[in-house]
VOFIMI-206443 format. One record per residue: x, y, z of N, C-alpha, C in turn; residue in one letter. Coordinates in pm, 1 decimal, m for minus. Example, Ala and Ser with C-alpha at 12.3 -4.5 7.8 and 13.67 -1.06 7.14 Angstrom:
2
<atom n_u="1319.0" n_v="m569.0" n_w="780.0" ca_u="1230.0" ca_v="m450.0" ca_w="780.0" c_u="1320.0" c_v="m330.0" c_w="780.0" type="A"/>
<atom n_u="1285.0" n_v="m225.0" n_w="708.0" ca_u="1367.0" ca_v="m106.0" ca_w="714.0" c_u="1290.0" c_v="3.0" c_w="787.0" type="S"/>
***
This chain:
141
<atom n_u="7646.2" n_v="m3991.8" n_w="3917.2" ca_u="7633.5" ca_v="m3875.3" ca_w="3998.4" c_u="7577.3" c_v="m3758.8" c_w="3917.3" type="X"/>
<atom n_u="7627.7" n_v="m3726.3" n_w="3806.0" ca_u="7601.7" ca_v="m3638.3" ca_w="3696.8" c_u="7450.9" c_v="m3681.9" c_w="3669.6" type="X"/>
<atom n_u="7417.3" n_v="m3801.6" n_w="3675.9" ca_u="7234.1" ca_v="m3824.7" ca_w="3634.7" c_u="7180.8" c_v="m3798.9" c_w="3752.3" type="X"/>
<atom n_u="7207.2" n_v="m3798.0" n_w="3869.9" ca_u="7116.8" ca_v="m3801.8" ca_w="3967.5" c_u="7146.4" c_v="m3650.4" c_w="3992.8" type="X"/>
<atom n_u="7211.1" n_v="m3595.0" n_w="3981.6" ca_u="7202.9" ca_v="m3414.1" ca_w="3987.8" c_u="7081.8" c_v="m3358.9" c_w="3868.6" type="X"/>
<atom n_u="7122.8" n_v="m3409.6" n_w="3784.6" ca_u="6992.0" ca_v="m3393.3" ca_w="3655.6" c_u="6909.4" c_v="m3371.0" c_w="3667.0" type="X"/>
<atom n_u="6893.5" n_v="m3525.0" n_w="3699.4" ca_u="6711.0" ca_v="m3562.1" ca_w="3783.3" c_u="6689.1" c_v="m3463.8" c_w="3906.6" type="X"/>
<atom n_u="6766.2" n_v="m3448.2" n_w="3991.5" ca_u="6712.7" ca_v="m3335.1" ca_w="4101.3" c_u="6706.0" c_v="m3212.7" c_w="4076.4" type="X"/>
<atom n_u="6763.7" n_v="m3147.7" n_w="3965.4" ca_u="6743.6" ca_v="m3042.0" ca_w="3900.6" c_u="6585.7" c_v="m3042.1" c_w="3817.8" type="X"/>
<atom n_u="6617.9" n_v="m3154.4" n_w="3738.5" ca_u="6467.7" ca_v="m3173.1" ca_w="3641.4" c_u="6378.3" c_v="m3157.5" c_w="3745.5" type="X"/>
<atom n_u="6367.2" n_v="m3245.7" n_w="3854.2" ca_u="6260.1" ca_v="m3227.3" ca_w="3932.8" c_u="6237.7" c_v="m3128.7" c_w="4061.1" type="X"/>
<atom n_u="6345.6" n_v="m3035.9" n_w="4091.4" ca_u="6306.2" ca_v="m2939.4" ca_w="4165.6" c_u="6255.7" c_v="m2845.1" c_w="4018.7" type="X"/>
<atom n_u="6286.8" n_v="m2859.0" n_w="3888.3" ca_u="6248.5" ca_v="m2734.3" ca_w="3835.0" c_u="6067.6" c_v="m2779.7" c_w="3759.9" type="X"/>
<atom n_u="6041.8" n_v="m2910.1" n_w="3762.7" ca_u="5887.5" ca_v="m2953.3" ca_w="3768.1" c_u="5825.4" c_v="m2936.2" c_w="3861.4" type="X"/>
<atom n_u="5851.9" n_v="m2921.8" n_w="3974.0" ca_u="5781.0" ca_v="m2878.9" ca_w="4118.6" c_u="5749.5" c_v="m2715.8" c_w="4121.6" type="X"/>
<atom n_u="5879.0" n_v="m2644.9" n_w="4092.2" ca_u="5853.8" ca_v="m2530.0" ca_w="4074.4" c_u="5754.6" c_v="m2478.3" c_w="3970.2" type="X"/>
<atom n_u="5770.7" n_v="m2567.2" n_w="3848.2" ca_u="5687.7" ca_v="m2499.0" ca_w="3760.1" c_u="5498.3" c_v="m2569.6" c_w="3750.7" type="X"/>
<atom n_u="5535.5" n_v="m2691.0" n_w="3822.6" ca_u="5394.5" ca_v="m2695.2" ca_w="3891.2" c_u="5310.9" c_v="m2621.4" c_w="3964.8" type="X"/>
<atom n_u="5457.2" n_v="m2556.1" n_w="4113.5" ca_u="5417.9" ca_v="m2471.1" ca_w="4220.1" c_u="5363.2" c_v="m2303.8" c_w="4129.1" type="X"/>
<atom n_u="5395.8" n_v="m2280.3" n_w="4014.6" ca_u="5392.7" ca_v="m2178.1" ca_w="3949.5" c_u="5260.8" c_v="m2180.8" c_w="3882.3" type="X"/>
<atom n_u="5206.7" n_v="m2253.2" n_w="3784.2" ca_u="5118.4" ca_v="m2313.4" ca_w="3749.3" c_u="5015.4" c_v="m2277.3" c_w="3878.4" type="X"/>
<atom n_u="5005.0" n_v="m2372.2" n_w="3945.7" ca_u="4893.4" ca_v="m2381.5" ca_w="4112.4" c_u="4868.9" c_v="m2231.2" c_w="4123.6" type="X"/>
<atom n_u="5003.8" n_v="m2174.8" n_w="4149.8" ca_u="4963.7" ca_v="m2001.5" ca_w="4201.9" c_u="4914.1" c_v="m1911.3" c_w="4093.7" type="X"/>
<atom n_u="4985.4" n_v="m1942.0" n_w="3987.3" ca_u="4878.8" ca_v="m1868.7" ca_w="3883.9" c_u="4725.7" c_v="m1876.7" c_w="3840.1" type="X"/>
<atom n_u="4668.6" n_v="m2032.3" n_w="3902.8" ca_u="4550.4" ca_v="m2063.0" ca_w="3852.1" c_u="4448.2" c_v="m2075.8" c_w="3967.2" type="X"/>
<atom n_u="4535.4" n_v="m2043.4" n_w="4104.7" ca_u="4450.3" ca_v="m1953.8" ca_w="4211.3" c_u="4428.0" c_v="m1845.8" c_w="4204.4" type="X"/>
<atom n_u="4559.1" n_v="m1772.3" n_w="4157.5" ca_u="4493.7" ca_v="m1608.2" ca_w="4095.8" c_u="4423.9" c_v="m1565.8" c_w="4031.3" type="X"/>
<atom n_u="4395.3" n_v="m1659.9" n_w="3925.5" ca_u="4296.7" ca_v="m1604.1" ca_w="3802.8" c_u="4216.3" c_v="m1659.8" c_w="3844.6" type="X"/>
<atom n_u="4175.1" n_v="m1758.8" n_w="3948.2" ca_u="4038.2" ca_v="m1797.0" ca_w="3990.6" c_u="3966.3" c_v="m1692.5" c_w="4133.5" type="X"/>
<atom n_u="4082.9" n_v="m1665.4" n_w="4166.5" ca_u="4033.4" ca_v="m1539.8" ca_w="4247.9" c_u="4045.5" c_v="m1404.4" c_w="4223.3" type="X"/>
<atom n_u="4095.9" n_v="m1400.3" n_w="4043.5" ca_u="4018.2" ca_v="m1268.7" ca_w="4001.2" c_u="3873.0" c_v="m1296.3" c_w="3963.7" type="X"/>
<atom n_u="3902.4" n_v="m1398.3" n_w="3880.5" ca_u="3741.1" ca_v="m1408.0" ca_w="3872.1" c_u="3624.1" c_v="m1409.7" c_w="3919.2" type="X"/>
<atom n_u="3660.0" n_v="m1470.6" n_w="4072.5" ca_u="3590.7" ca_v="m1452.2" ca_w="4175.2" c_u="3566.4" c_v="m1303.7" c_w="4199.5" type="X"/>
<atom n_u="3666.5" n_v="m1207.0" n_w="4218.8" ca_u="3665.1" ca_v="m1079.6" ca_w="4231.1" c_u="3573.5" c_v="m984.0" c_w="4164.9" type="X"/>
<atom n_u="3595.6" n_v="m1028.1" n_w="4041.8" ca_u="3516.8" ca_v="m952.5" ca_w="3928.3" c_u="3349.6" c_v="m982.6" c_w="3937.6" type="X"/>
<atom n_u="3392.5" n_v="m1104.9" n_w="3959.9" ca_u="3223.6" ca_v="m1152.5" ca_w="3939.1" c_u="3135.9" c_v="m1112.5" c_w="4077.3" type="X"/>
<atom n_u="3201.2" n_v="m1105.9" n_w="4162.6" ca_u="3187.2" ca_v="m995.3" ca_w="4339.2" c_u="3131.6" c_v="m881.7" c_w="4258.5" type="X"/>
<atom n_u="3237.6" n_v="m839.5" n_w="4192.7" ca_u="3216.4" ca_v="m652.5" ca_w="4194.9" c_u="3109.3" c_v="m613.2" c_w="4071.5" type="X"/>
<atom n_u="3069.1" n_v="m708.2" n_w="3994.7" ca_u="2975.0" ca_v="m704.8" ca_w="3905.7" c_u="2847.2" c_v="m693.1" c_w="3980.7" type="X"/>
<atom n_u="2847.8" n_v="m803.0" n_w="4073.9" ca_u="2692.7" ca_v="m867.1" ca_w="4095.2" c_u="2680.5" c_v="m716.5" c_w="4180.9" type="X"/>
<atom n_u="2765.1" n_v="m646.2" n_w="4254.1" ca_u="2762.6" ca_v="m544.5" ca_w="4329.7" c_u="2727.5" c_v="m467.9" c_w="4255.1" type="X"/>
<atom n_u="2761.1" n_v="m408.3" n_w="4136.2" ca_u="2737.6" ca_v="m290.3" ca_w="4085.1" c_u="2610.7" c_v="m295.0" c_w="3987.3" type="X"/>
<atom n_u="2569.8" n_v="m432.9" n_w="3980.4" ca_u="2424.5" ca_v="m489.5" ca_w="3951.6" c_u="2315.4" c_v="m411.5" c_w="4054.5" type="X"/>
<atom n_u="2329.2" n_v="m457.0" n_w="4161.8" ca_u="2246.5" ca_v="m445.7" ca_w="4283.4" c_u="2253.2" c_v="m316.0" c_w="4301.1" type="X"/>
<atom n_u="2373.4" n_v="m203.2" n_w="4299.0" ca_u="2343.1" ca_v="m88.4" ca_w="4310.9" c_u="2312.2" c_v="m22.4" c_w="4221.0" type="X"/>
<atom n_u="2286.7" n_v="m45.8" n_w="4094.1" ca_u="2233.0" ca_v="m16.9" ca_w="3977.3" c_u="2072.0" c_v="m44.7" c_w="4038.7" type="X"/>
<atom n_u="2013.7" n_v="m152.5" n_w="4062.2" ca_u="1893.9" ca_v="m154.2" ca_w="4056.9" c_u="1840.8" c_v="m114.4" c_w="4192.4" type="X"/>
<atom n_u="1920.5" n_v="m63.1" n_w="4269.3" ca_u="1839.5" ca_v="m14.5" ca_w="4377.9" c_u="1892.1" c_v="152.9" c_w="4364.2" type="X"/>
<atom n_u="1904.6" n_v="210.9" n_w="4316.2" ca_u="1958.7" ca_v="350.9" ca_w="4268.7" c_u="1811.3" c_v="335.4" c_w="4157.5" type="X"/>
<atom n_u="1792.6" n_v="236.9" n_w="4073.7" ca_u="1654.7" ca_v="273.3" ca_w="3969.2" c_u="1486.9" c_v="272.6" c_w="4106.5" type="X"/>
<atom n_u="1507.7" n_v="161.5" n_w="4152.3" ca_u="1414.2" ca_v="139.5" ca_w="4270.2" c_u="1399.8" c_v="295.1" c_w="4310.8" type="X"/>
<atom n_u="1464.4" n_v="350.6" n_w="4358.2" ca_u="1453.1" ca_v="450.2" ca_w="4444.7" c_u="1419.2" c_v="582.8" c_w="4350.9" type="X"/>
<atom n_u="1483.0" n_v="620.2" n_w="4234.8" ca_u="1450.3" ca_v="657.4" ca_w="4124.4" c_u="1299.3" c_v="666.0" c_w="4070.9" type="X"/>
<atom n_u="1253.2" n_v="548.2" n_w="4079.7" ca_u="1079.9" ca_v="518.7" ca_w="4029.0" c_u="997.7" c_v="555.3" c_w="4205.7" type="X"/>
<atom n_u="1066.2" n_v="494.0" n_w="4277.5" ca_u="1002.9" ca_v="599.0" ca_w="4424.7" c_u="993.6" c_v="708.4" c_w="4402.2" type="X"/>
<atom n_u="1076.5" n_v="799.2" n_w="4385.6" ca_u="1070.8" ca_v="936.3" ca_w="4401.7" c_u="974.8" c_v="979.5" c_w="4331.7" type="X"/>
<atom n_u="1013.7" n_v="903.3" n_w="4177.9" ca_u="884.7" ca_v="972.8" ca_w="4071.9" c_u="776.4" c_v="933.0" c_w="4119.7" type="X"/>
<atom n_u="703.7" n_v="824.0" n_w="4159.4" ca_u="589.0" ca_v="823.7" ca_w="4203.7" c_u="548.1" c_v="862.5" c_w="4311.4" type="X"/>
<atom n_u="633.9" n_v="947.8" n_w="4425.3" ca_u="606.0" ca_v="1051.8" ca_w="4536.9" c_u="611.6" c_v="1146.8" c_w="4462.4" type="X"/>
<atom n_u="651.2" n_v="1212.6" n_w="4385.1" ca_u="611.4" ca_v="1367.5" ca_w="4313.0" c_u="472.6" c_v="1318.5" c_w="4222.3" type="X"/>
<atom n_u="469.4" n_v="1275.2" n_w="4169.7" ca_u="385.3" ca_v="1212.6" ca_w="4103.1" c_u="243.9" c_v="1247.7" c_w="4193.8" type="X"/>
<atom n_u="233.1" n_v="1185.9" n_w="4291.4" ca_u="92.8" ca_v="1148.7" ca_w="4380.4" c_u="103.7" c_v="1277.9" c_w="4430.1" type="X"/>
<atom n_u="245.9" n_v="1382.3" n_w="4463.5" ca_u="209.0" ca_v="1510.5" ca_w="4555.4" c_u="159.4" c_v="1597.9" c_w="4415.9" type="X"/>
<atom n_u="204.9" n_v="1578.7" n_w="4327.8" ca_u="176.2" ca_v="1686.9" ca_w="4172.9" c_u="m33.8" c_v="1643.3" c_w="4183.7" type="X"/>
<atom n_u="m53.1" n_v="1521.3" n_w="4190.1" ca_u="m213.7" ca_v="1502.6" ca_w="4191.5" c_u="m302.1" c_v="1564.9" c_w="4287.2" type="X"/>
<atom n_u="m220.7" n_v="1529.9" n_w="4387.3" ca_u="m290.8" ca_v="1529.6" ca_w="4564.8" c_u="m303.4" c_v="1754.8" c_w="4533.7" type="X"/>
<atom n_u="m180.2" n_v="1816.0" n_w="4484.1" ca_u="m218.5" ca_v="1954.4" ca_w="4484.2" c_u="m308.9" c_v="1976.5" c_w="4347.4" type="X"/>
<atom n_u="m295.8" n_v="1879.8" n_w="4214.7" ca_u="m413.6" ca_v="1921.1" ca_w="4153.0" c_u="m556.6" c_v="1928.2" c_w="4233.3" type="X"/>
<atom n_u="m549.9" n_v="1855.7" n_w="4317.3" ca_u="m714.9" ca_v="1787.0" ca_w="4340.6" c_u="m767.4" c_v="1912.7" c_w="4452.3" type="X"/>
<atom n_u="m624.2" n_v="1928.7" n_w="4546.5" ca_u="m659.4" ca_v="2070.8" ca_w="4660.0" c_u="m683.1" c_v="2203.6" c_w="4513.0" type="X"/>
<atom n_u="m612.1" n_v="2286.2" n_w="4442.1" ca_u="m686.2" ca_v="2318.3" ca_w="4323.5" c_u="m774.9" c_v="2390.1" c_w="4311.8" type="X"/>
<atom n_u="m879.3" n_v="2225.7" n_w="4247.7" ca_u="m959.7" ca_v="2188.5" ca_w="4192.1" c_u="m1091.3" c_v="2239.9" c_w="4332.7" type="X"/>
<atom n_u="m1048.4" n_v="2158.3" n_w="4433.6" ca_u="m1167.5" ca_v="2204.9" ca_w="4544.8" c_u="m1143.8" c_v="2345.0" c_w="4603.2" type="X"/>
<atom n_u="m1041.8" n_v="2368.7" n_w="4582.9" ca_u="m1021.3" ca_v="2564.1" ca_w="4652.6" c_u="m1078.6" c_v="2624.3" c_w="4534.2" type="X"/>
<atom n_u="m1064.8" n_v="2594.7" n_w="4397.2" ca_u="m1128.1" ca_v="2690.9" ca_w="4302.0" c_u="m1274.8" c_v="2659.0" c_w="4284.4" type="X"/>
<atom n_u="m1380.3" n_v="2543.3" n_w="4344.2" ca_u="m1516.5" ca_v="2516.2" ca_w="4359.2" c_u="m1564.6" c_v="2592.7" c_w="4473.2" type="X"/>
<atom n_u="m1486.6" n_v="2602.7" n_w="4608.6" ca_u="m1489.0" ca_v="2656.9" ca_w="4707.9" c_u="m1480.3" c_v="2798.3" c_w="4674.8" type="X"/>
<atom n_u="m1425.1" n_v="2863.9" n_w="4598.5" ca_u="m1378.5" ca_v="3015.8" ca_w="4570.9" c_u="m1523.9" c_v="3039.9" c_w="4536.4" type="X"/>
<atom n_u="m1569.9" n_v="2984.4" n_w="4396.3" ca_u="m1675.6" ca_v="3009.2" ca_w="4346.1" c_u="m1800.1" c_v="3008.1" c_w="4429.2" type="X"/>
<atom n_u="m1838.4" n_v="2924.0" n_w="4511.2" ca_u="m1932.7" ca_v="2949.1" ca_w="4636.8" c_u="m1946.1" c_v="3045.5" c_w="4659.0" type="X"/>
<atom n_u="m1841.4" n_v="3073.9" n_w="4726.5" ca_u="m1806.4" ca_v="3234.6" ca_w="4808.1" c_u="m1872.4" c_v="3320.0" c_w="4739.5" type="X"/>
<atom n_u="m1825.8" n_v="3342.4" n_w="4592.6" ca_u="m1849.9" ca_v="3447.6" ca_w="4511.3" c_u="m1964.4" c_v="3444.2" c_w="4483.1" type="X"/>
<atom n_u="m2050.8" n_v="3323.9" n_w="4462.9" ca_u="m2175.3" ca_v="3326.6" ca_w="4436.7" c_u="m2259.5" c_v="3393.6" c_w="4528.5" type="X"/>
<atom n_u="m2202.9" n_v="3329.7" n_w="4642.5" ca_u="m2285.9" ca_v="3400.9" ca_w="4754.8" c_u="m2273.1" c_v="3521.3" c_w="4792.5" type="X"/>
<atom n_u="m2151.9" n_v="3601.3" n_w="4768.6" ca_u="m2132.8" ca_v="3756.7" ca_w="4762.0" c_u="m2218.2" c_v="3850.3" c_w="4670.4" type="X"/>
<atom n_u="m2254.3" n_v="3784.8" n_w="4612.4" ca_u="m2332.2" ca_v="3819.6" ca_w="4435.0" c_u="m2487.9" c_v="3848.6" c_w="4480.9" type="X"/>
<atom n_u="m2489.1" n_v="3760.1" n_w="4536.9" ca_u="m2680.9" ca_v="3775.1" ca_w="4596.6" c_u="m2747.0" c_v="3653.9" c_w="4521.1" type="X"/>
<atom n_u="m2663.4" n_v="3537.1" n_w="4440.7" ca_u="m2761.5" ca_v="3490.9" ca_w="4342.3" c_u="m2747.7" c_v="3353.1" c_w="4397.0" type="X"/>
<atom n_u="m2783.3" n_v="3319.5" n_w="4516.3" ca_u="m2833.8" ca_v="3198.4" ca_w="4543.4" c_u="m2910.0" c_v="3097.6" c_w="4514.4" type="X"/>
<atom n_u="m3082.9" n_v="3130.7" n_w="4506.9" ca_u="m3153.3" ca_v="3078.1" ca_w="4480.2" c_u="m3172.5" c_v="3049.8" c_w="4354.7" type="X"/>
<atom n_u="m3155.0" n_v="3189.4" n_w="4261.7" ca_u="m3135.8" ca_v="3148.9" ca_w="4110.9" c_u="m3027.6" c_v="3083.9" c_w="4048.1" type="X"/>
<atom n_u="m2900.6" n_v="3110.0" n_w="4094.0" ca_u="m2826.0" ca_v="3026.9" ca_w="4069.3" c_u="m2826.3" c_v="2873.6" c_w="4045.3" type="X"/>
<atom n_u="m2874.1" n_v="2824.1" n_w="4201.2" ca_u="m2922.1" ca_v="2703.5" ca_w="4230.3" c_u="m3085.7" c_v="2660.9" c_w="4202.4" type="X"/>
<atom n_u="m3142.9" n_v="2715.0" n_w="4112.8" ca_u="m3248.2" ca_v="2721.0" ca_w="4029.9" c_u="m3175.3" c_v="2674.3" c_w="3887.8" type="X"/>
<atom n_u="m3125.0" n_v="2739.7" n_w="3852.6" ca_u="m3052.1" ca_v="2714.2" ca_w="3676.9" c_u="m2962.9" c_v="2593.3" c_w="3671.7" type="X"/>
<atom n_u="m2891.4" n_v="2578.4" n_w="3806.1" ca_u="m2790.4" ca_v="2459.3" ca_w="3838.2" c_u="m2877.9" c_v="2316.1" c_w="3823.5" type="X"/>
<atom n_u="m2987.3" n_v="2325.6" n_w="3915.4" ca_u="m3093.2" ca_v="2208.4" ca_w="3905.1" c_u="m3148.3" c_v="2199.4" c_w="3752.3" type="X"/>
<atom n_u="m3170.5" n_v="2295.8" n_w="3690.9" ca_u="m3217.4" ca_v="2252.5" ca_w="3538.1" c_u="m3128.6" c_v="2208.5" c_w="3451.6" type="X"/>
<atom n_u="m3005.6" n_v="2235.4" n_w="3469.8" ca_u="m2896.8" ca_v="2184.6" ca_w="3406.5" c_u="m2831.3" c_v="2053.3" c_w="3438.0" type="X"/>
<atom n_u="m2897.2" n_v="1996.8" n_w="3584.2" ca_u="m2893.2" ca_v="1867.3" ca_w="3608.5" c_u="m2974.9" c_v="1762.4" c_w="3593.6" type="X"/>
<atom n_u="m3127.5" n_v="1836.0" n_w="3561.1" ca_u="m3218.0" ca_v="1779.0" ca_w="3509.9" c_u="m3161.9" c_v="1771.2" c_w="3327.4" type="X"/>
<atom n_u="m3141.1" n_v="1886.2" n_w="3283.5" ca_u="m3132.8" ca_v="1843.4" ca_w="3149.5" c_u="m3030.1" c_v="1740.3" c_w="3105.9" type="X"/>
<atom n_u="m2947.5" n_v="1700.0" n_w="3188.0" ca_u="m2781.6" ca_v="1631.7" ca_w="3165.2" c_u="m2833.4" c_v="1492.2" c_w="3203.7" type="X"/>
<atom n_u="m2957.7" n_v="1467.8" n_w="3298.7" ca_u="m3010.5" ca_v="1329.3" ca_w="3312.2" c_u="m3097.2" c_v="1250.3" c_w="3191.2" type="X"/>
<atom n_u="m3163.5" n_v="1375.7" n_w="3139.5" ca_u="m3253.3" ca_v="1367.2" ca_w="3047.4" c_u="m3144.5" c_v="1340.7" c_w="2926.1" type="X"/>
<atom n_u="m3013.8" n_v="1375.6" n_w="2901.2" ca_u="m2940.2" ca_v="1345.0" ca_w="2782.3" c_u="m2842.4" c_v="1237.5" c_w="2820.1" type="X"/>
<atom n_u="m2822.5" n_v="1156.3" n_w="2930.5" ca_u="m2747.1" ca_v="1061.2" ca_w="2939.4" c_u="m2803.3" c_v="900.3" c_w="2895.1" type="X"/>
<atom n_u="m2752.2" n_v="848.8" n_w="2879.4" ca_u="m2796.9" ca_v="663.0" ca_w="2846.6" c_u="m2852.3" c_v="578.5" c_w="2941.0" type="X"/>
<atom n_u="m2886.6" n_v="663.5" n_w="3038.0" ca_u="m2921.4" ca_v="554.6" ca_w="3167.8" c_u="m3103.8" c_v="521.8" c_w="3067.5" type="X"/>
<atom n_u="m3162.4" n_v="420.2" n_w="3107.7" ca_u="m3297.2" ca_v="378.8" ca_w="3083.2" c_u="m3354.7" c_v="431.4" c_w="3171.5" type="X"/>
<atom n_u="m3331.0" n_v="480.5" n_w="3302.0" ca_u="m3426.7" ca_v="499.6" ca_w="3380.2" c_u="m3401.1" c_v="654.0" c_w="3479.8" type="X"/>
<atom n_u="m3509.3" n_v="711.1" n_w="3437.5" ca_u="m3479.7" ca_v="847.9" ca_w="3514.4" c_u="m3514.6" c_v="868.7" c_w="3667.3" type="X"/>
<atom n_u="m3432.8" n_v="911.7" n_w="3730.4" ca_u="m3460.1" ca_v="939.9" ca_w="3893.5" c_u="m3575.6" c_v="1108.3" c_w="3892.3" type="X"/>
<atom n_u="m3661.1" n_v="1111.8" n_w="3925.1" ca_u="m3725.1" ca_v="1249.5" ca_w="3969.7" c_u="m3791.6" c_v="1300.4" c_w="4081.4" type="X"/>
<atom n_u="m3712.6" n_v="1438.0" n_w="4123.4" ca_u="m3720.7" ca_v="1459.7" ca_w="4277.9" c_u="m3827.5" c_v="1397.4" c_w="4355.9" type="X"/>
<atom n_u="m3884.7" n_v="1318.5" n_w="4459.9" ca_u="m3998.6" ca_v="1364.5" ca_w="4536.8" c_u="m4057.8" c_v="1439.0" c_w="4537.5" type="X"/>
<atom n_u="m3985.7" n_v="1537.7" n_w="4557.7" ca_u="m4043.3" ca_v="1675.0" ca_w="4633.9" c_u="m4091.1" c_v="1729.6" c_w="4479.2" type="X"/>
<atom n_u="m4168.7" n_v="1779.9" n_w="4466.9" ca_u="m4216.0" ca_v="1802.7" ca_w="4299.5" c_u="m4241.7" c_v="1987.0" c_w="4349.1" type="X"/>
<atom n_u="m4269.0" n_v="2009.7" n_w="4458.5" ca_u="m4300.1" ca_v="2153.1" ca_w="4505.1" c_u="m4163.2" c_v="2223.2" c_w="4556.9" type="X"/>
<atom n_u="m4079.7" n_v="2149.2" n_w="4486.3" ca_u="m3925.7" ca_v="2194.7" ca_w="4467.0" c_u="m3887.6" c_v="2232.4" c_w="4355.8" type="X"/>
<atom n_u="m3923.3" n_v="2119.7" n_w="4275.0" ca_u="m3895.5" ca_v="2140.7" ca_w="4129.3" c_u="m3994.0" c_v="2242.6" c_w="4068.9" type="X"/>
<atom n_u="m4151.0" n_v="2264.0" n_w="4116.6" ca_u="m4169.8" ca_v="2358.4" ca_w="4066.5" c_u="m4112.2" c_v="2532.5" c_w="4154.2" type="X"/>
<atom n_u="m4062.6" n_v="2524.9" n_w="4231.9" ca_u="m3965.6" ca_v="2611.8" ca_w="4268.8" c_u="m3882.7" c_v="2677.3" c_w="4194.4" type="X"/>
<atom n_u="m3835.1" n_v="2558.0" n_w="4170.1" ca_u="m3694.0" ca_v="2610.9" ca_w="4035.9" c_u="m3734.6" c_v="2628.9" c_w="3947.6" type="X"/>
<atom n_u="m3823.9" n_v="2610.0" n_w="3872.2" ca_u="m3921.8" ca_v="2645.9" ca_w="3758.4" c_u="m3978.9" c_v="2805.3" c_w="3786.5" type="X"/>
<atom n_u="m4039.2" n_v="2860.8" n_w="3913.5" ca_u="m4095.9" ca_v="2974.0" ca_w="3936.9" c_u="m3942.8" c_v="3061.2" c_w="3923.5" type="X"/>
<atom n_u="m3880.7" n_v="3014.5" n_w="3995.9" ca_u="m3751.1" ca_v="3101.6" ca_w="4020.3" c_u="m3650.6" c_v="3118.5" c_w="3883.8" type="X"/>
<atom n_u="m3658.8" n_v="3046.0" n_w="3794.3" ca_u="m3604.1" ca_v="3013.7" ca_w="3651.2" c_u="m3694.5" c_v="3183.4" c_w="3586.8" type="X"/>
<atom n_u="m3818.0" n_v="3133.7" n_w="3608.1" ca_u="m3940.4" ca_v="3227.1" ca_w="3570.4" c_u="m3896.8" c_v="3394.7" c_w="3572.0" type="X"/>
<atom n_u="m3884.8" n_v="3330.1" n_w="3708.2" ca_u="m3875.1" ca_v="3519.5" ca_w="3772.1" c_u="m3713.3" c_v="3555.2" c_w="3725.6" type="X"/>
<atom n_u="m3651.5" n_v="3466.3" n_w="3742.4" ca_u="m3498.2" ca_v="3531.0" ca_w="3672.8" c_u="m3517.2" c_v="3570.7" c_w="3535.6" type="X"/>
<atom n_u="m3581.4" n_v="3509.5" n_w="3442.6" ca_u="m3614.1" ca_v="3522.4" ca_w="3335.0" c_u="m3673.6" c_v="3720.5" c_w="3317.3" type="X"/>
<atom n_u="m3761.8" n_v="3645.9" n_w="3400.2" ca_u="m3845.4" ca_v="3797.4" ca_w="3380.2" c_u="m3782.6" c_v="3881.2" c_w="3397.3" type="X"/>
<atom n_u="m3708.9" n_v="3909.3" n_w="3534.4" ca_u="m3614.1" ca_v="4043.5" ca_w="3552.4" c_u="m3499.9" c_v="4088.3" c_w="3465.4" type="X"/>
<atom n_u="m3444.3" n_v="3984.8" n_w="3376.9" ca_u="m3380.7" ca_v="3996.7" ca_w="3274.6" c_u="m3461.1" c_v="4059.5" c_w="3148.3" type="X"/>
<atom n_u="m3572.7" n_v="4021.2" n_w="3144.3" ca_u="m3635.8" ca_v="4047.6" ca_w="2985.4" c_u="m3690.2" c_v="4216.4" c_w="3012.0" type="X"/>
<atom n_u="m3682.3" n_v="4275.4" n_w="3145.6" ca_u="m3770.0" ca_v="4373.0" ca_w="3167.8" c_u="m3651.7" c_v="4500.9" c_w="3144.3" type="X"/>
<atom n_u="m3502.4" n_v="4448.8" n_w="3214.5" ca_u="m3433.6" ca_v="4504.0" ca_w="3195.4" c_u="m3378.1" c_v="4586.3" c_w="3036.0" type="X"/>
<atom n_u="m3345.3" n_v="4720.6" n_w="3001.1" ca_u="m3307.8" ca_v="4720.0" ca_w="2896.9" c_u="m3143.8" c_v="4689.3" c_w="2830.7" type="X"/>
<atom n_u="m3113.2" n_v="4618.3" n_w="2688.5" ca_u="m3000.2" ca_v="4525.9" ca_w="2699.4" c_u="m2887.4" c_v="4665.9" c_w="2663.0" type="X"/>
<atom n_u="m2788.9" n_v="4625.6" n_w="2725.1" ca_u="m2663.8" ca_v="4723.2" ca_w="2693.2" c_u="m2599.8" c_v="4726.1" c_w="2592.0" type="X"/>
***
């Protein structure tokens, strides 16, 4: 009687410490599970927090260009204006054409483009002329 109490002791207390065992090694498998959840999570919001990060910079980015470039054409546009307030149209755009002739004449291309119209170019040549002249007649300050 004394052995068979034993044995039912021994073996309710191997069941238990089996049943103990089992629950402990579901827990630590469903921390691990847990952890490895809340990692891959804080992975993903890590890289979509950078995603959005490199968005932004490259929307300031393209608006910082897009207002260089407005700028760039309001201050070409300004200068028009002013030119044309000035009175110096034709000479202007007389000296402009020789300076595009001379910039063809100094580039690497082999082959030079020259106007058609040749009673243009000597235009800008007369008008080069006459700017010239009204300058040289003037006395210098």
């Amino acid at each position: 009687m004394e052995k068979q109490m034993r044995a039912e002791r021994e073996k309710r207390q191997a069941i238990l410490l089996a049943e103990g065992q089992k629950t402990a090694a579901i827990l630590e498998a469903e921390g691990k599970k847990q952890s490895a959840i809340l990692n891959a999570e804080g992975i993903k919001e890590s890289n979509i927090r950078t995603a959005e990060g490199n968005r932004q910079a490259q929307i300031l980015e393209a608006e910082g260009e897009a207002q260089a470039i407005l700028n760039v054409q309001q201050a070409f546009a300004d200068s028009l204006v002013m030119i044309r307030e000035a009175g110096m149209d034709d000479k202007v755009l007389a000296l402009k054409s020789l300076e595009a002739i001379k910039q063809l004449g100094e580039g690497q291309a082999t082959k030079l483009i020259i106007p058609s119209d040749l009673a243009g170019l000597a235009g800008v040549f007369a008008s080069l002329k006459e700017a010239a002249g009204d300058s040289a007649g003037q006395p210098k300050s």
